[in-house]
C-alpha positions in Angstrom: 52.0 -32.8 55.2 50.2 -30.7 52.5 47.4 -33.8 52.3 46.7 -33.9 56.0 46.6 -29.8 56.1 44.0 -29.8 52.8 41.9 -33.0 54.3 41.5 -31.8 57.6 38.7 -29.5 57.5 36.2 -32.1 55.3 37.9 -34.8 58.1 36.8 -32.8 61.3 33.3 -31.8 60.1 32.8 -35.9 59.0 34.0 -36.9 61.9 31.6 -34.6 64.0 29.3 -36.5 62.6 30.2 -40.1 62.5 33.0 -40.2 65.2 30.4 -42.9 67.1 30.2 -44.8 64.1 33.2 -44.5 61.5 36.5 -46.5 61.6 38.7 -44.0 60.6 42.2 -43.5 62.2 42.0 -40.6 65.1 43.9 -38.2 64.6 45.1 -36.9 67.9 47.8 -34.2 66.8 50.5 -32.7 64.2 53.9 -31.6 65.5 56.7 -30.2 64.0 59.8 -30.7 65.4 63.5 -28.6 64.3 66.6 -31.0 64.7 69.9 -29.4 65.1 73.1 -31.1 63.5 75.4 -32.3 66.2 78.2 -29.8 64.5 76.1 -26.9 65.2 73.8 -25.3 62.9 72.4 -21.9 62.4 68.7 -21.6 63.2 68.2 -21.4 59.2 70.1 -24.2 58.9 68.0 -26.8 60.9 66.1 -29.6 59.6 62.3 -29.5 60.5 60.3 -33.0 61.1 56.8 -33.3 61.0 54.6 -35.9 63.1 51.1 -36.9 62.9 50.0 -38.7 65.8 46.9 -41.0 65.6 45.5 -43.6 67.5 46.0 -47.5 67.7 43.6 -49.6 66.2 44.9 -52.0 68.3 45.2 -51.9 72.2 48.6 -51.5 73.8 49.0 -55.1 74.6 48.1 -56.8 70.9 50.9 -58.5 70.9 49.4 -60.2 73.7 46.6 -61.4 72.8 46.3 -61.1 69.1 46.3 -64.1 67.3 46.0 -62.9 63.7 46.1 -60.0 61.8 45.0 -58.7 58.4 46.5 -55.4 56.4 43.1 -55.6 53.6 43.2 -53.4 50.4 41.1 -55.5 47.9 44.1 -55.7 45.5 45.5 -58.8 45.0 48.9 -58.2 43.1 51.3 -58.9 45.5 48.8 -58.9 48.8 50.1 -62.5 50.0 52.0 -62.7 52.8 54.9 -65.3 52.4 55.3 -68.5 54.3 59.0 -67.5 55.7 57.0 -64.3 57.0 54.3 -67.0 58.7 57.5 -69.3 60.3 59.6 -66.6 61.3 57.1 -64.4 62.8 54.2 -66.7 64.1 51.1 -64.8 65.0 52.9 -61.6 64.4 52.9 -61.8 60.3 51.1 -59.7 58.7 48.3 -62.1 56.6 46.9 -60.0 53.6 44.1 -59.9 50.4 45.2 -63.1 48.8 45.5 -64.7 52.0 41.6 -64.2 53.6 40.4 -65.0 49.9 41.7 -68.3 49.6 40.2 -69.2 52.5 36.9 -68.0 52.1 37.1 -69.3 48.3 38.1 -72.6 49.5 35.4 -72.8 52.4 32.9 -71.8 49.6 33.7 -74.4 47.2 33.2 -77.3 50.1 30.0 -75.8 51.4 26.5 -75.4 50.2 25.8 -71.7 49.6 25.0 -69.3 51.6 25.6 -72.1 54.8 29.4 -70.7 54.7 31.2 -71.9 58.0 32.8 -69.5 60.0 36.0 -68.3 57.9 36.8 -65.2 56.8 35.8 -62.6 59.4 33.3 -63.6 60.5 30.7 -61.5 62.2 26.9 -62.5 61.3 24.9 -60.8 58.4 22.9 -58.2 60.6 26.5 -56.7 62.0 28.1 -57.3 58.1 25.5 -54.9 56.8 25.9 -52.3 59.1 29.5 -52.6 58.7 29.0 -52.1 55.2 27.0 -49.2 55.7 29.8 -47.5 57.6 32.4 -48.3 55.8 30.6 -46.6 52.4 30.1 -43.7 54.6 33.8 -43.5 55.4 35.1 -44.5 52.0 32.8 -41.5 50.2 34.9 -39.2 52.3 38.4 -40.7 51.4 37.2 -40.7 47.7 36.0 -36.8 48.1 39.4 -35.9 49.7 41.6 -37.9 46.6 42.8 -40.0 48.3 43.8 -44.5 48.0 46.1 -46.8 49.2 44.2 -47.4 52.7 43.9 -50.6 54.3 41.4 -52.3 56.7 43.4 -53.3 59.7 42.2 -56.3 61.0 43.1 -58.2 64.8 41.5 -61.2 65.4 41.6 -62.3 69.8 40.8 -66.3 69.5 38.6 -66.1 73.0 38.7 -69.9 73.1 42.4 -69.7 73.7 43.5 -68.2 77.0 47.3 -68.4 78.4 47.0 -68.8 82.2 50.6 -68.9 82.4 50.7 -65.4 81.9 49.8 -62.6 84.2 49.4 -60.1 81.7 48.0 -61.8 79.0 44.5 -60.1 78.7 41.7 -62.9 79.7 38.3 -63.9 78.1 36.6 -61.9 81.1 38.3 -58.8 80.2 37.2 -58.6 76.9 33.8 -59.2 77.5 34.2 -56.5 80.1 35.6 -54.4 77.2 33.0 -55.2 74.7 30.0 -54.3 77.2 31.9 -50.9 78.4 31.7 -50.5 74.4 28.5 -50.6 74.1 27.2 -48.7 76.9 29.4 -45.8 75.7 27.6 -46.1 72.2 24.1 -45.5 74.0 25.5 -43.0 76.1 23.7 -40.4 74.3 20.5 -41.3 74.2 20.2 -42.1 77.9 21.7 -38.6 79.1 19.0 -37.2 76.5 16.1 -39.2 78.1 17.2 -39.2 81.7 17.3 -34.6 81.3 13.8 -35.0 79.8 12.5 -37.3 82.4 14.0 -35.9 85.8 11.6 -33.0 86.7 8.9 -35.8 86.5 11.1 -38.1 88.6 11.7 -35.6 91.1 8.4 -34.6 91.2 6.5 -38.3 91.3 9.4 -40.1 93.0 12.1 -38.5 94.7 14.0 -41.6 96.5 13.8 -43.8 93.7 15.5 -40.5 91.7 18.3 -41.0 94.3 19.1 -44.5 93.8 18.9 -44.2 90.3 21.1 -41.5 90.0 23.6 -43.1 92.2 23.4 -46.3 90.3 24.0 -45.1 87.4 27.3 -42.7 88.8 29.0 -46.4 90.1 27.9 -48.0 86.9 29.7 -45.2 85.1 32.9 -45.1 87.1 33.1 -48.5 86.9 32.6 -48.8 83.2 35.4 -46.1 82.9 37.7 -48.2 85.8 37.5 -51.5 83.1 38.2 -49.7 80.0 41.2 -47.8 81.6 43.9 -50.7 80.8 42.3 -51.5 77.0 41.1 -48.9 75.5 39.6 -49.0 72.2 41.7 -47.4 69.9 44.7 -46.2 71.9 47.4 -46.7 74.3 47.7 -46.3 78.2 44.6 -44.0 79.0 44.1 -41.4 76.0 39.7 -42.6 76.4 39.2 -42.3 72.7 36.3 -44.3 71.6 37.3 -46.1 68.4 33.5 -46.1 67.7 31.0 -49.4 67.6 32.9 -50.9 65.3 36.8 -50.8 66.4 35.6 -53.9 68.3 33.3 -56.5 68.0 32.3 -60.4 68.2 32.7 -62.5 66.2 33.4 -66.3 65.5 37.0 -67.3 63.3 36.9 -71.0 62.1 35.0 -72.5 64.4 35.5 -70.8 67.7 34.4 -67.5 69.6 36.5 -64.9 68.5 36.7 -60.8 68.8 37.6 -58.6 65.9 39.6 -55.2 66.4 38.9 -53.0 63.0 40.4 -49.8 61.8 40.8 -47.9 58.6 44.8 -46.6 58.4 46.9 -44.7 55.6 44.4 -42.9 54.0 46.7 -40.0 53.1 48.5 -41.3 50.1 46.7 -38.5 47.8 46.3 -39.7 43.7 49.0 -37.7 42.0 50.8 -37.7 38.7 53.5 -40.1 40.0 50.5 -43.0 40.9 48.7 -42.4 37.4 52.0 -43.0 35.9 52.8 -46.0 38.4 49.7 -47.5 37.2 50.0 -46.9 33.7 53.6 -48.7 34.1 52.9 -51.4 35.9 49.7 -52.4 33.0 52.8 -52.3 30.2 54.9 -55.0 32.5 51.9 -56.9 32.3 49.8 -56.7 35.8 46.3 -56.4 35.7 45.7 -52.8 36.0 42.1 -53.2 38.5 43.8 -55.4 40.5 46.9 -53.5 41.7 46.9 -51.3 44.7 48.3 -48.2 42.7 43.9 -47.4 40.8 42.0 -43.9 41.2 40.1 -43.4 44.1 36.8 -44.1 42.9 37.9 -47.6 41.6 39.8 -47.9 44.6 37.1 -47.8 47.0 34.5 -49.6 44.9 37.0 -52.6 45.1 37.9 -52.2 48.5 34.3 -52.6 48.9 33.4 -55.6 47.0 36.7 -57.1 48.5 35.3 -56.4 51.9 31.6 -57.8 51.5 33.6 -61.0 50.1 35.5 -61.5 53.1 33.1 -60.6 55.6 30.9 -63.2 56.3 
């Protein structure tokens, strides 16, 4: 409560300007909420609960659709998930650090450099760097506000794979559809700035081609907003909130077409007393101090971006 009430100011003026761009969680609302024992309590007596909503980084239906997914920190002490996890829960487990690394280490060690295949996520070096970029951006804010622990969420939608059995299983068609709703929504700006600058002239030089074009772009716009209802970006049912350019985009994943949702969640674990101690503990039972989760914020972020421009390919 008392991190999410100090980092909220630096939060809302960062996010005015980079809520296009940034993958930070959205934070839609805190509520506080006074529960009552069933015996009867005085009001002084009741217990107050505090919620933080935020959205999704994945769509309502992941579950779905989803065929992997990643919870990345950069550490690699215990960031493996287990191969019960993997049988019992299928495409459901959570795969971690160690996991991702492997693979891209192993890929690496049977190809020529810099000809890597497509593991890891995979998403071209043009979009990697910008990525990159953004994520520096976001992570200079989570270091300012003292804060670690995050972790890249990662879904990975194999669009090669498509269950026809099932009605509600999202399709490849509806993705793309999602992906090109994106990206129109990211330009949005820029064409309502031109089209106010340019309409006395329209009006003026060519008023029936000013009619059509106004009326194609209001059906384009409703039905960009119609497609996006059922997925959007970072949310459930139909909050609207745009995740930014980079809650979703293509990809390949070992060998095959592939769409990656991306999000930055739990950033509010603040460094305090307890973690120094926590990591000054866990160096005297022996683990490598750099490589646990539990580091400052500074170190934290500079290895959770290292980590990342490993993994990203």
């Amino acid at each position: 409560m008392k991190t999410i009430l100090e980092m909220l100011p630096k939060y809302y003026a960062f996010m005015n300007q980079n809520a296009k761009r940034s993958l930070l969680t959205r934070f839609c609302g805190l509520y506080s909420v006074k529960v009552a024992d069933a015996g009867g309590l005085s009001n002084n007596d009741e217990e107050e609960k505090y919620f933080l909503v935020m959205n999704s980084v994945f769509p309502p239906e992941a579950s779905q659709f989803i065929s992997e997914r990643f919870d990345l920190k950069g550490s690699t002490v215990g960031r493996e998930c287990s191969e019960e996890e993997k049988l019992a829960k299928g495409s459901h487990a959570v795969l971690k650090d160690v996991d991702i690394l492997k693979e891209v280490e192993v890929m690496r060690s049977i190809s020529p450099t810099f000809a890597l295949p497509d593991c890891g996520i995979c998403i071209g070096p043009a979009a990697k760097a910008a990525l990159l970029s953004q994520l520096r951006r976001d992570l200079a804010l989570l270091v300012e506000c003292s804060v670690m622990d995050y972790s890249l969420l990662v879904g990975v939608v194999n669009m090669d794979v498509v269950d026809s059995d099932s009605a509600k299983t999202i399709t490849k068609n509806e993705i793309d559809k999602l992906l090109r709703a994106n990206k129109n929504i990211n330009r949005s700006r820029t064409l309502r700035l031109l089209n106010t600058l340019s309409r006395p002239l329209q009006e003026l030089g060519a008023p029936a081609m000013t009619v059509c074009r106004s009326a194609y772009s209001g059906v384009q716009n409703t039905l960009s907003t119609v497609l996006t209802l059922p997925f959007p970006y970072y949310g459930a049912d139909k909050c609207g909130v745009d995740g930014g350019c980079f809650s979703i985009m293509r990809g390949r994943r070992l060998g095959k077409r592939a769409v990656y949702y991306m999000g930055i969640i739990d950033f509010l674990q603040p460094w305090t007393t307890q973690k120094v101690l926590e990591n000054q503990l866990k160096g005297v039972l022996g683990y490598n101090r750099s490589a646990i989760s539990c580091v400052h914020p500074e170190e934290y972020a500079e290895r959770f971006l290292n980590f990342m421009d490993k993994v990203i390919t």
